[in-house]
Backbone as numpy.savetxt, mean C-alpha at the origin, in Angstrom:
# Nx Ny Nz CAx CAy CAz Cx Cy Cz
11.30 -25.27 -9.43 10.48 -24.09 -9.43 11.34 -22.84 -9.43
11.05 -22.06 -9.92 11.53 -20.47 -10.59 11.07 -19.31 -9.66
10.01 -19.81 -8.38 9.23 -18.59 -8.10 10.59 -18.03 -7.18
9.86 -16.91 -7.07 11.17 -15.63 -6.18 10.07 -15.69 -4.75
10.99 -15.99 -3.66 9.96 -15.64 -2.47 9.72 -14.08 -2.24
8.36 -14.45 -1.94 7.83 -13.02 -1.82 8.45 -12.24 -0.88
8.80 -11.02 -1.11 8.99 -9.88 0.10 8.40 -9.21 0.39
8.28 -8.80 1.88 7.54 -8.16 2.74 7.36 -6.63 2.12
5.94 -6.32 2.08 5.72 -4.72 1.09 6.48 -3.61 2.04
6.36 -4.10 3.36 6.80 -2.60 4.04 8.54 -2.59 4.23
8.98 -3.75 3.40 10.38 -4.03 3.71 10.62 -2.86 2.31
10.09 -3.02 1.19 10.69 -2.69 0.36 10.20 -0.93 0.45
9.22 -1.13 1.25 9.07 0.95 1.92 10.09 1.79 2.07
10.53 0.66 3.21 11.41 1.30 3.96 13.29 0.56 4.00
13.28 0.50 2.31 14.71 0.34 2.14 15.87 0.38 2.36
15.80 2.08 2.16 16.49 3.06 2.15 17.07 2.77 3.74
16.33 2.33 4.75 16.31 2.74 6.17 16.67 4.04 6.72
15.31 4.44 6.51 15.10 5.62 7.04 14.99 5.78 8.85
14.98 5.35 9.11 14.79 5.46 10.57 13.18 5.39 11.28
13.08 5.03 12.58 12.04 4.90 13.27 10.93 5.87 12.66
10.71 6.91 12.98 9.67 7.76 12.91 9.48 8.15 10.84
10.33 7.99 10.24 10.16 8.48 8.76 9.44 6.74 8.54
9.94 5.61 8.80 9.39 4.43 8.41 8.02 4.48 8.76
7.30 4.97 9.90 6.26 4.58 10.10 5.33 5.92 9.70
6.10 7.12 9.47 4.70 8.16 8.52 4.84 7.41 6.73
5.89 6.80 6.46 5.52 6.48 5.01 4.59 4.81 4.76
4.61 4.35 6.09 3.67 3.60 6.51 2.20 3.92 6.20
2.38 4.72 7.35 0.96 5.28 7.17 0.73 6.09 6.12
1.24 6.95 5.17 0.94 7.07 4.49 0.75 6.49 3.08
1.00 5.02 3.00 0.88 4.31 2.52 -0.57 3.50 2.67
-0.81 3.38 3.83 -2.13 2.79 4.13 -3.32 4.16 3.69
-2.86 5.02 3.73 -4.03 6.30 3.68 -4.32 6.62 2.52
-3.54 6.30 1.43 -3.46 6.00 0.05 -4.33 4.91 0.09
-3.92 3.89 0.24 -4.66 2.43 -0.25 -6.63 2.64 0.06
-6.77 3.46 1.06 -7.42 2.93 1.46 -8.52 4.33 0.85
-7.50 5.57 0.48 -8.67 6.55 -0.66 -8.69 5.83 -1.59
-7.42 4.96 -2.55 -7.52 4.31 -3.70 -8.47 3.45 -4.13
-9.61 3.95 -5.15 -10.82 3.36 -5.50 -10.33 1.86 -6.20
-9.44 1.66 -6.64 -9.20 0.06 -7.31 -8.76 -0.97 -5.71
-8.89 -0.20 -4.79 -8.51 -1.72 -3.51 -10.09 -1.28 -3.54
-10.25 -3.42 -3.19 -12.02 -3.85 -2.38 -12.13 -2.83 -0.87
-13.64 -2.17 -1.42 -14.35 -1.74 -0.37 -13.93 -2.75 0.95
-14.34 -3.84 0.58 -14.09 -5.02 1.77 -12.50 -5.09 2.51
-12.00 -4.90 2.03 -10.49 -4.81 2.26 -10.14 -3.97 3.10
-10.60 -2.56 2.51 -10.67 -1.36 3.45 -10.71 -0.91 5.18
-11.92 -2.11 5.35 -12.55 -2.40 6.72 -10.91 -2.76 7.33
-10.25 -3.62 6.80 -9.20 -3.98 8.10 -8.31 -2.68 8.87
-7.82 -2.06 7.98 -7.13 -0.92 8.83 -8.09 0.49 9.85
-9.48 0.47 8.74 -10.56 1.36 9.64 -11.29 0.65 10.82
-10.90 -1.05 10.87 -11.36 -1.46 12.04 -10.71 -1.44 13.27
-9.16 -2.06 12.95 -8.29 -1.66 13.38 -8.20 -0.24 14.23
-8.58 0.77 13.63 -8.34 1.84 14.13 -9.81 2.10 15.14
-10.62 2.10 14.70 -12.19 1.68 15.30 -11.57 0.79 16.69
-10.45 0.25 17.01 -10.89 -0.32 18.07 -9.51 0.28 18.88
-9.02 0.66 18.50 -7.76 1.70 19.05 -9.05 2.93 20.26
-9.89 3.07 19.98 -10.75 4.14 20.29 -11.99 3.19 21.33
-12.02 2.28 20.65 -13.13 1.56 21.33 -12.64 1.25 22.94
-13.79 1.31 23.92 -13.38 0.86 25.26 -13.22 -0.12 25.43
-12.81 -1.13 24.76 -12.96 -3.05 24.99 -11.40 -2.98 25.22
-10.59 -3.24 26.15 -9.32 -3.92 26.24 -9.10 -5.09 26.59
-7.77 -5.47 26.67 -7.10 -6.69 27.42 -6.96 -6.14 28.94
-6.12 -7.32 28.63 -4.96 -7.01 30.30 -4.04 -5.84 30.23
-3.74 -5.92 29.19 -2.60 -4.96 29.37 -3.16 -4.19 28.11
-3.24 -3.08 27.94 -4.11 -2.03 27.76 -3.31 -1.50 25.99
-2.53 -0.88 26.51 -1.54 -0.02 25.16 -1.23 -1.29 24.18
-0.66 -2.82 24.97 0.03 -4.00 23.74 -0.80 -4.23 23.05
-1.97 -4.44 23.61 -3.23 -5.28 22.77 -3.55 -4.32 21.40
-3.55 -3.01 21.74 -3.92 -1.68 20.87 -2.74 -1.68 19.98
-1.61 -1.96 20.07 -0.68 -2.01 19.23 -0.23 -3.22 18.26
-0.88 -3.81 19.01 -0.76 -5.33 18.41 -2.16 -5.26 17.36
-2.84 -4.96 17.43 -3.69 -4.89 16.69 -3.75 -4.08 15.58
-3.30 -2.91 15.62 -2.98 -1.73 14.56 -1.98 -2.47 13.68
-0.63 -2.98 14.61 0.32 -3.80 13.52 -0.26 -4.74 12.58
-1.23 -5.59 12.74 -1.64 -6.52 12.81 -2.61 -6.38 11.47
-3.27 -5.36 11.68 -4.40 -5.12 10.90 -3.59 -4.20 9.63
-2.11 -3.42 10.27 -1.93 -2.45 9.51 -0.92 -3.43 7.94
-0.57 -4.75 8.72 0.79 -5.71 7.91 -0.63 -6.71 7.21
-1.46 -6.70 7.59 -2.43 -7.58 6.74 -3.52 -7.30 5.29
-3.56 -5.76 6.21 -3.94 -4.69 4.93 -3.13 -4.87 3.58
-2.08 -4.30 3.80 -0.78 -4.04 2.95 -0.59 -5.53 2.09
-0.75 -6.88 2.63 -0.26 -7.74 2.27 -1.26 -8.21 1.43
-2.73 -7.56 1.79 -3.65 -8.36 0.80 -4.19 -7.78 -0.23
-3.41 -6.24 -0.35 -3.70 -5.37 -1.11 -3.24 -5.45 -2.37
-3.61 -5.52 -3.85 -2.85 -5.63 -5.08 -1.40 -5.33 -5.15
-0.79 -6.12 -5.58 0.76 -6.07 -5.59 1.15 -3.89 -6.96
0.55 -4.53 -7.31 1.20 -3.19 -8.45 0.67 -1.86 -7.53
-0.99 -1.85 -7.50 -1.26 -0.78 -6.66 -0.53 -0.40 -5.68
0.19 -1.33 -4.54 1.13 -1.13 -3.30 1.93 -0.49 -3.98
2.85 -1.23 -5.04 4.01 -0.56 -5.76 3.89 0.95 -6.22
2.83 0.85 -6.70 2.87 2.29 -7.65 2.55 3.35 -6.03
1.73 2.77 -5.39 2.11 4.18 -4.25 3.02 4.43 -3.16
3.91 3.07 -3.54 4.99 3.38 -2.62 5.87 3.99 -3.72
6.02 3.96 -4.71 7.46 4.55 -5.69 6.71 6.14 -5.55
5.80 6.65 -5.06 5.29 8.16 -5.37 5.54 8.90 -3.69
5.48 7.77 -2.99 5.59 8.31 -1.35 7.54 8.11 -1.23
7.90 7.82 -1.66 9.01 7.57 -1.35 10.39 8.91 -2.87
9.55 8.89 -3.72 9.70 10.35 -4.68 10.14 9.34 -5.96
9.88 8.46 -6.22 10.18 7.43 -7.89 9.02 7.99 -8.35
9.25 7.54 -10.19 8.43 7.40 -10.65 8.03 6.15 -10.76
6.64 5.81 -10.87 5.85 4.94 -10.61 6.12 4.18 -11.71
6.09 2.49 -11.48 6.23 1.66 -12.79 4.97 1.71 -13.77
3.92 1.81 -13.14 2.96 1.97 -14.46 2.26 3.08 -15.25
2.57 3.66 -15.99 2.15 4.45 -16.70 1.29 5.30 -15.96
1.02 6.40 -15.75 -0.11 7.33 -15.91 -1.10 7.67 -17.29
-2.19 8.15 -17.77 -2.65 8.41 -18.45 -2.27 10.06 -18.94
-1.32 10.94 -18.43 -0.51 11.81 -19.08 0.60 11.21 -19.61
1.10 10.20 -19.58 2.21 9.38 -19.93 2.48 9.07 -21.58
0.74 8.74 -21.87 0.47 8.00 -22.95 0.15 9.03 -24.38
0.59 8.66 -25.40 0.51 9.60 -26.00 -0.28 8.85 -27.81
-1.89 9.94 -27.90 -2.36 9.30 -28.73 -1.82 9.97 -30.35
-1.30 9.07 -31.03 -1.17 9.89 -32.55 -2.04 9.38 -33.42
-2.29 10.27 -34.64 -2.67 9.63 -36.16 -1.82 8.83 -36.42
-2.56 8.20 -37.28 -1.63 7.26 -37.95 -2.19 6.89 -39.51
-1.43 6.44 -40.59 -2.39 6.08 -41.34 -2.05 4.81 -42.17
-2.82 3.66 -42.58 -2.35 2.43 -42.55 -2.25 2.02 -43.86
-0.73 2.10 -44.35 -0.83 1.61 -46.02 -0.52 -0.52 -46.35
-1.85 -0.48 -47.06 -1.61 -1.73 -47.65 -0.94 -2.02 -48.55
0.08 -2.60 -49.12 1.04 -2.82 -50.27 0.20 -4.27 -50.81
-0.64 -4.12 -51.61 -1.12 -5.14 -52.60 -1.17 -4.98 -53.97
């Protein structure tokens, strides 16, 4: 088999290693993208806004702050992972300052053309 094991989306975020606090705003701003981005499932969506829905909610554990963090990670690495591979890509190469691998629609350029038959 030929396949390449998969790598982790937020590995390839945060490459560069940027450090603690720049890794986790291009995090999040990665999730805040995905989750305006009309091509990810409505359904999909729910994990990181639930996630956060319960950051707020009064239901805890035992230990109060882990459970809340564990859950944000949790919801925030499951999001990301089940989210379209190109879509992730294309908004991490724009949060991070690349240009994006797939085309834009200013990118594309329509011409005339005109089609000679030689018969």
């Amino acid at each position: 088999m030929t396949d390449k094991p998969k790598k982790n989306r937020l590995a390839k975020l945060n490459q560069d290693n940027p450090g603690l606090f720049t890794s986790m705003s291009r995090t999040l701003q990665l999730v805040f993208r995905l989750v305006l981005d009309g091509r990810v499932s409505f359904w999909l969506k729910l994990l990181p806004i639930g996630a956060l829905a319960y950051l707020f909610s009064p239901l805890d554990a035992a230990i109060p702050a882990v459970d809340d963090a564990l859950i944000i990670g949790l919801g925030t690495y499951t999001f990301l992972e089940l989210c379209p591979q190109d879509i992730v890509e294309e908004h991490q190469a724009r949060i991070v300052g690349r240009q994006p691998v797939t085309p834009d629609e200013e990118d594309i350029v329509d011409v005339p053309y005109t089609r000679i038959d030689e018969d």
